[in-house]
Backbone as numpy.savetxt, mean C-alpha at the origin, in Angstrom:
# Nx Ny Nz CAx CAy CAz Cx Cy Cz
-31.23 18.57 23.58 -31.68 17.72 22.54 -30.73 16.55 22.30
-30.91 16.06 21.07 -30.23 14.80 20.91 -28.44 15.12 20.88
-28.12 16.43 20.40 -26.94 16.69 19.88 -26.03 16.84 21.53
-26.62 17.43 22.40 -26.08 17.63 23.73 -26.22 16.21 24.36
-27.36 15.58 24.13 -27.14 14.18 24.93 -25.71 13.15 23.96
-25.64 13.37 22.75 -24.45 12.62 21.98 -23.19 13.31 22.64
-23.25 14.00 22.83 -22.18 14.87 23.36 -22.13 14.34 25.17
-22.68 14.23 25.75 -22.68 13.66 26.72 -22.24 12.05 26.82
-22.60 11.20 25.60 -22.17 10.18 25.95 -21.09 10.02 24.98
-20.17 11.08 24.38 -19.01 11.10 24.51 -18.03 11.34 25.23
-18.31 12.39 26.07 -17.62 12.73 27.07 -17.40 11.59 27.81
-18.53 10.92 28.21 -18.37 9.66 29.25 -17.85 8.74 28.75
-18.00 8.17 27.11 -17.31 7.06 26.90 -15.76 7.65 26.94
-14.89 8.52 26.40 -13.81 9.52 26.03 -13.37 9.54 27.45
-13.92 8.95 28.64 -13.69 9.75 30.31 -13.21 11.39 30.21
-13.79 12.15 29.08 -13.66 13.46 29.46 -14.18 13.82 30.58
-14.23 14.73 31.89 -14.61 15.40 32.55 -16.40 14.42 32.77
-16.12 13.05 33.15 -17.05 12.46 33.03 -17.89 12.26 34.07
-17.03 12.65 35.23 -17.46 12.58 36.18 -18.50 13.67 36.74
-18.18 15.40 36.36 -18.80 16.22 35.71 -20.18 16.10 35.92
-20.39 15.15 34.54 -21.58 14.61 33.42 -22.13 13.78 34.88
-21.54 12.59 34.86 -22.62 11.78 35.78 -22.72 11.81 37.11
-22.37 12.84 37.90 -22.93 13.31 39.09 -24.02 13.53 39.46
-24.75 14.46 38.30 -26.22 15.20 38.45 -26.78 13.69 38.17
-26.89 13.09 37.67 -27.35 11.84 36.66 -27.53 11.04 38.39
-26.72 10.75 38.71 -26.33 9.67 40.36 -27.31 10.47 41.45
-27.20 11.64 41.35 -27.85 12.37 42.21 -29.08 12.31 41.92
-29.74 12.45 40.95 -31.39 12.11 40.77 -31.60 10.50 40.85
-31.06 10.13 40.39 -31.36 8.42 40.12 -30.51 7.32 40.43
-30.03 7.58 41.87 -28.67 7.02 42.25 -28.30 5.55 41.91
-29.87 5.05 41.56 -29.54 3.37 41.41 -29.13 3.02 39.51
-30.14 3.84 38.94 -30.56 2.96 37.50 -29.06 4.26 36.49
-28.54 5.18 37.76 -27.87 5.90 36.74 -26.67 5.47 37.34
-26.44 4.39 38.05 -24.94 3.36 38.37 -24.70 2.96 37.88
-25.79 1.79 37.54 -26.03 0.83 36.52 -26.00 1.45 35.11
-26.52 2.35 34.44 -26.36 3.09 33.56 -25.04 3.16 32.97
-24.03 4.58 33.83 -23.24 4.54 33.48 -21.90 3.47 33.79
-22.53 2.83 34.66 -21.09 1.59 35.11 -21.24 0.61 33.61
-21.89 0.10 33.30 -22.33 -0.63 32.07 -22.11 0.29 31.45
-21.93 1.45 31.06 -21.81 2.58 29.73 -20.34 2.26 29.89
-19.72 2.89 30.87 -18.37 2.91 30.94 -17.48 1.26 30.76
-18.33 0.15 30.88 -17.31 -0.93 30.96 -17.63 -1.54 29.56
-18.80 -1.36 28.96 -18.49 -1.44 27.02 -18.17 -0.61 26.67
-18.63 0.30 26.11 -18.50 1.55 25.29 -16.71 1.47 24.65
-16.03 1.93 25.83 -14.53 2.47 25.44 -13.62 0.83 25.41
-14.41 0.09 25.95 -13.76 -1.11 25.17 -14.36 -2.03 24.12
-15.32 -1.57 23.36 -15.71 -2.15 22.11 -14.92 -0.90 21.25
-14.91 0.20 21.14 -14.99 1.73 20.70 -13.32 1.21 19.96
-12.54 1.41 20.82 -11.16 0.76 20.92 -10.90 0.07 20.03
-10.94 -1.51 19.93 -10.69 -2.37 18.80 -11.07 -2.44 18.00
-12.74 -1.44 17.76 -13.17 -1.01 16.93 -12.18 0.04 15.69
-11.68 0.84 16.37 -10.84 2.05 15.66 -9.88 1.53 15.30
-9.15 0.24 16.15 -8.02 -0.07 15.65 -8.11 -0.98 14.97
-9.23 -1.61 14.49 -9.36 -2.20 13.52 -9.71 -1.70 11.79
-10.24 -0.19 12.31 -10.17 0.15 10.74 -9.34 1.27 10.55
-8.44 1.53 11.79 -7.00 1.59 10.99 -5.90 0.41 10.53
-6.20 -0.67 11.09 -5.40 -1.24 10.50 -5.55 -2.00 9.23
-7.21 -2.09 8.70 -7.10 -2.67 7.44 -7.05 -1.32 6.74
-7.15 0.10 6.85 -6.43 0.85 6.39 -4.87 1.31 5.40
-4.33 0.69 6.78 -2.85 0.27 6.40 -2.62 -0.46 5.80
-3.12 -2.30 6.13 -3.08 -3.01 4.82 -3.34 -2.66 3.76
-4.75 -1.69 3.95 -5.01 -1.71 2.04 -4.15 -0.97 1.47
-3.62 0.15 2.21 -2.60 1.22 1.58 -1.46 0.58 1.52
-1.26 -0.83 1.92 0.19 -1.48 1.35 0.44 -2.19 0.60
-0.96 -2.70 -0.08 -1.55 -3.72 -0.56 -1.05 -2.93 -1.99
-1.77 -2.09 -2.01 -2.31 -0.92 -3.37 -0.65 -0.48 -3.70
-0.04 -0.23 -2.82 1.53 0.46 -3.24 2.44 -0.99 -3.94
2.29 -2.22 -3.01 2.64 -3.61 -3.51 2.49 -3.50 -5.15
0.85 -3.46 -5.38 0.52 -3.62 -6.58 1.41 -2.95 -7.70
1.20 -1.09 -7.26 1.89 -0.41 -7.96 3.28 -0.43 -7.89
4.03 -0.78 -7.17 5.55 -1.36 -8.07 5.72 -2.52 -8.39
4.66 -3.52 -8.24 4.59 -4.68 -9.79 4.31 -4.40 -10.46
3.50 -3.65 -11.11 3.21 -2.91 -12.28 4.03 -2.36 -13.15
4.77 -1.24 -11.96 5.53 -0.51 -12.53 7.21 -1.46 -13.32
7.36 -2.55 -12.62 8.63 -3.32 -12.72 7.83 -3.72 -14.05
7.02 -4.41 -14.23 6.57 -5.46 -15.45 6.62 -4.73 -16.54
6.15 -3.05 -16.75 6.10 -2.41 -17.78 7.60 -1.73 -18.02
8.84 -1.98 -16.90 9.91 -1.72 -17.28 10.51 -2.80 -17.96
10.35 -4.16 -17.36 10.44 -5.35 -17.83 10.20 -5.23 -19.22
8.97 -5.15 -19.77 8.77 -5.01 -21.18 8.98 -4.11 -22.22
9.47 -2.75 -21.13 10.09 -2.13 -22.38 11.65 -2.39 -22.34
12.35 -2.73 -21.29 13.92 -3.06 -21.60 13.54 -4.67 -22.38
12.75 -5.30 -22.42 12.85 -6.83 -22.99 12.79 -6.17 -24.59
11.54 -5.15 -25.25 11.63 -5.01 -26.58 12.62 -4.17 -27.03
13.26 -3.56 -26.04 14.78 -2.47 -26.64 15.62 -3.80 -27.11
15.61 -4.72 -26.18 16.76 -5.71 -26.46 16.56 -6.38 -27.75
15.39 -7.09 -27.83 15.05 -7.64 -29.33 15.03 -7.07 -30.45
14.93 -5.57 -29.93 15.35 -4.74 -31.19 17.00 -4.40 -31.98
17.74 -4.55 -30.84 19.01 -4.65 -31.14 19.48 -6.07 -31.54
19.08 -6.80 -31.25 19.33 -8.20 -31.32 18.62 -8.67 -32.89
17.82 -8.22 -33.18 17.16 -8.06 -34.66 17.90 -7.39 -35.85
18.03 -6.26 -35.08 19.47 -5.59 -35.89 20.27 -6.19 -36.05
20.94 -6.92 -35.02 22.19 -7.29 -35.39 22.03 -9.18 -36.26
20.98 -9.39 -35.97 20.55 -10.68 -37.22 20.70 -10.02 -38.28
21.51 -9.64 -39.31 21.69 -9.39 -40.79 21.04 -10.27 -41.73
21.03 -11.59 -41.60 20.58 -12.74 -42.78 18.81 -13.22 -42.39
18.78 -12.15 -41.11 17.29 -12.91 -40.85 16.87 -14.17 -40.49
17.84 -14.63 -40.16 17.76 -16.60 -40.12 17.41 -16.45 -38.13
17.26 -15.61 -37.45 16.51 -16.10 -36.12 17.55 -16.26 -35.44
18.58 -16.62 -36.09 20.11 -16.64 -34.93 21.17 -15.78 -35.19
21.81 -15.43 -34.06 22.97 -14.29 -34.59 24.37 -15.38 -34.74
25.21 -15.61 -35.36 25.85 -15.88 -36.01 27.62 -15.29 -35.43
28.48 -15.92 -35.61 29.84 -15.53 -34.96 30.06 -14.40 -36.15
29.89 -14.40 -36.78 30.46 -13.07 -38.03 29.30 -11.87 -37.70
27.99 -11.97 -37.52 27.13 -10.84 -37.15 27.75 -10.42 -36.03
28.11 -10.95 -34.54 28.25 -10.90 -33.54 29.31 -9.67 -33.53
30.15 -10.61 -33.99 31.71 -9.61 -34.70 31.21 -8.58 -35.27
30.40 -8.47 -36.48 29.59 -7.06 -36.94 29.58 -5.87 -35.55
28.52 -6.85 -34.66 27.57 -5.64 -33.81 28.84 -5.30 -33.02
30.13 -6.09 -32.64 31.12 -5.98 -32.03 31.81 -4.58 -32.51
32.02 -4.74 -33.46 33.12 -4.01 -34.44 32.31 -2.66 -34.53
31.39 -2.65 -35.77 31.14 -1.50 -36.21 29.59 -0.75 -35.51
28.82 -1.92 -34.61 27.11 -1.36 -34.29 27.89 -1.18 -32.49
29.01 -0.19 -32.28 29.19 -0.25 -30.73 28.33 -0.02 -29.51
27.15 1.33 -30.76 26.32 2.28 -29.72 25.38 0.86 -29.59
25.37 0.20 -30.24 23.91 -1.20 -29.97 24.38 -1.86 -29.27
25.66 -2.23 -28.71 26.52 -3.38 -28.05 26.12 -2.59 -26.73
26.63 -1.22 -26.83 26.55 -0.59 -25.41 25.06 -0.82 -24.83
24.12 -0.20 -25.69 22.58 -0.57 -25.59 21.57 -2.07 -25.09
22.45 -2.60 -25.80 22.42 -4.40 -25.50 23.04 -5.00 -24.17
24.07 -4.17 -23.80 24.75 -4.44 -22.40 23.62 -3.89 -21.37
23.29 -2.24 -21.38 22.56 -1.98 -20.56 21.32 -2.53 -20.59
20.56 -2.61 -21.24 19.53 -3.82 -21.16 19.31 -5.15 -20.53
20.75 -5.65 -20.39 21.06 -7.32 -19.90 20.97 -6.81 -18.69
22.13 -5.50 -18.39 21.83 -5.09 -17.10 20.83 -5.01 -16.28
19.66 -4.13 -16.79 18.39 -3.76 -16.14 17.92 -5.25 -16.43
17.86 -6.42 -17.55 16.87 -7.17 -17.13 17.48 -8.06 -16.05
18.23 -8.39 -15.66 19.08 -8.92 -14.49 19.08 -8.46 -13.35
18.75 -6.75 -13.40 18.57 -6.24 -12.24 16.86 -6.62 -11.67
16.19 -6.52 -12.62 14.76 -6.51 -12.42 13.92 -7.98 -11.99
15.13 -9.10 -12.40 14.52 -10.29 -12.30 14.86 -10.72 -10.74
């Protein structure tokens, strides 16, 4: 049936044991089963070919594409949470609320807010690392 003849013209495109296969084939019909399989054999496994390796390779692109994406993602949402740790310390250490920190606040966060200085350092860090 159809499933043994698919199977047959895998074998032949695959050159499994193809020769096998198209003996009996040559032997009944020596002309139209030359032509047959000589034309089977000279497309088949070379369309088949660049065929496969073509959808493995936009395969690969897409799977590099998609990983690309996901560590921009992942950087931007680190980006934004080390950017609001920082403004948060930096808010803190505005005492008068006036939008600027001031040589006497500075001295403050210096002196007595150390764990925020330390906090504020590592932050500059990561956003410097990330940019």
């Amino acid at each position: 049936g159809i499933g043994s003849a698919m199977l047959t013209l895998l074998q032949i495109a695959t050159y499994d044991d193809w020769t096998a296969t198209a003996m009996p084939i040559l032997d009944k019909h020596p002309i139209t089963g030359l032509l047959f399989i000589g034309t089977y054999l000279m497309v088949v496994p070379f369309t088949l070919l660049p065929l496969v390796t073509a959808i493995l390779t936009n395969h690969s692109i897409q799977t590099v594409q998609q990983d690309s994406n996901r560590r921009h993602s992942e950087q931007e949402k680190r980006w934004a949470t080390v950017k609001e740790e920082l403004e948060q310390i930096l808010k803190a250490a505005d005492t008068n609320d006036d939008g600027d920190i001031s040589k006497e606040e500075l001295h403050e966060l210096w002196h007595t807010k150390k764990h925020s200085l330390r906090e504020a350092r590592t932050c500059l860090r990561e956003l410097c690392s990330l940019a």
